[in-house]
N, C-alpha and C positions, 0 to 999 in steps of 0.2 A: 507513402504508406498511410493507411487510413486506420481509424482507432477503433479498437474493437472496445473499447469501455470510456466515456468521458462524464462527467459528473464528478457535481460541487456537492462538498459536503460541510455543511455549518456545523459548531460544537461550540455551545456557552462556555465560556473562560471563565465562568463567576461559580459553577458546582464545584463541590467537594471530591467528585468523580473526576473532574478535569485536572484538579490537581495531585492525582494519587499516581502511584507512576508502579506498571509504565503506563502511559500515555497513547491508547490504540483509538483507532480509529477505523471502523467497519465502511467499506464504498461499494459494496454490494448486496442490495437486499435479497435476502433467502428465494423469497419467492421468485423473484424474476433474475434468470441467471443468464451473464451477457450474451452475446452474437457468439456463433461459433468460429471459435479462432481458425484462419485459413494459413498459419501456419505454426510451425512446432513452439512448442513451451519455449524452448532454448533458445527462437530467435526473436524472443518479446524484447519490448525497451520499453521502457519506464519514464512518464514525463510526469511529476510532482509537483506543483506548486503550495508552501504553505502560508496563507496571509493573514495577517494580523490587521485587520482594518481601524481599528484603534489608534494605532499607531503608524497607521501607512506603513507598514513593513512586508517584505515578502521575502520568503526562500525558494531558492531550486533546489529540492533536493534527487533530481532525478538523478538515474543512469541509462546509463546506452547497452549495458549487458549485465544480465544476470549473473550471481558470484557464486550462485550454487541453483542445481535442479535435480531434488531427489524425489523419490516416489513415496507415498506414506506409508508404512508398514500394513496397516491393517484394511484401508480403507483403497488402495491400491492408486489414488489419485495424487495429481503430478504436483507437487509445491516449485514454487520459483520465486527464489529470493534475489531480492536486492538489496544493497546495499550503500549508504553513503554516510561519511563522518565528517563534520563541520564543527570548527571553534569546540572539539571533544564533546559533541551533543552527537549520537547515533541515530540516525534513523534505520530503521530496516525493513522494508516492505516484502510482505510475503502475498505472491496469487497461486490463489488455487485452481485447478482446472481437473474436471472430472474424468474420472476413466473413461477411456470407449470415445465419447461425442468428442471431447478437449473439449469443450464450455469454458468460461471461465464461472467460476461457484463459488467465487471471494475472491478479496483482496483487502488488506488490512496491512496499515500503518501504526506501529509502534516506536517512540521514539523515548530514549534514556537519558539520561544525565543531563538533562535540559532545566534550566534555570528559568525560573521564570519570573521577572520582574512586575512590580506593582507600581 
């Protein structure tokens, strides 16, 4: 399967925004919205990596299927969430994909109850 969205995304750990929770993370810019997916919302899968390079550390928090795909009320376009829960730290990634084309038009990383050591 080849990917229709791949990109690193750096975020300073020393702001006051990094530490305010929750803890999101935007991977695609407004203006350029990815390849068009060649297939449905519902048969995405999610490969996540998030790395601490400080510390040498790294998580997977991907999934292999989405735990929900609803349409957004107003805006008529397709959200598909994921989900995964590790050592009770949440991650939950949401992609969006526009009406009509399927684009993908975001995708955004929020993660909760994460502790973050100094």
């Amino acid at each position: 399967m080849a990917p229709l969205l791949s990109r690193v995304v750096e975020t300073p750990a020393s702001s006051p925004w990094f530490l305010g929770s929750p803890f999101r993370v935007e991977a695609v810019e407004c203006k350029k919205p990815a390849a068009e997916a060649a297939l449905s919302p519902a048969e995405l899968e999610l490969s996540w990596v998030v790395v601490d390079p400080a510390r040498g550390r790294a998580v997977n928090v991907s999934s292999r299927r989405a735990v929900a795909v609803d349409r957004h009320w107003y805006t008529g376009e397709t959200l598909v969430r994921f989900a995964v829960v590790l050592g009770g730290c949440k991650f939950e990634t949401t992609v969006t994909c526009s009406e009509g084309a399927g684009n993908i038009s975001e995708v955004s990383l929020a993660v909760q109850d994460a502790v973050v050591l100094r």
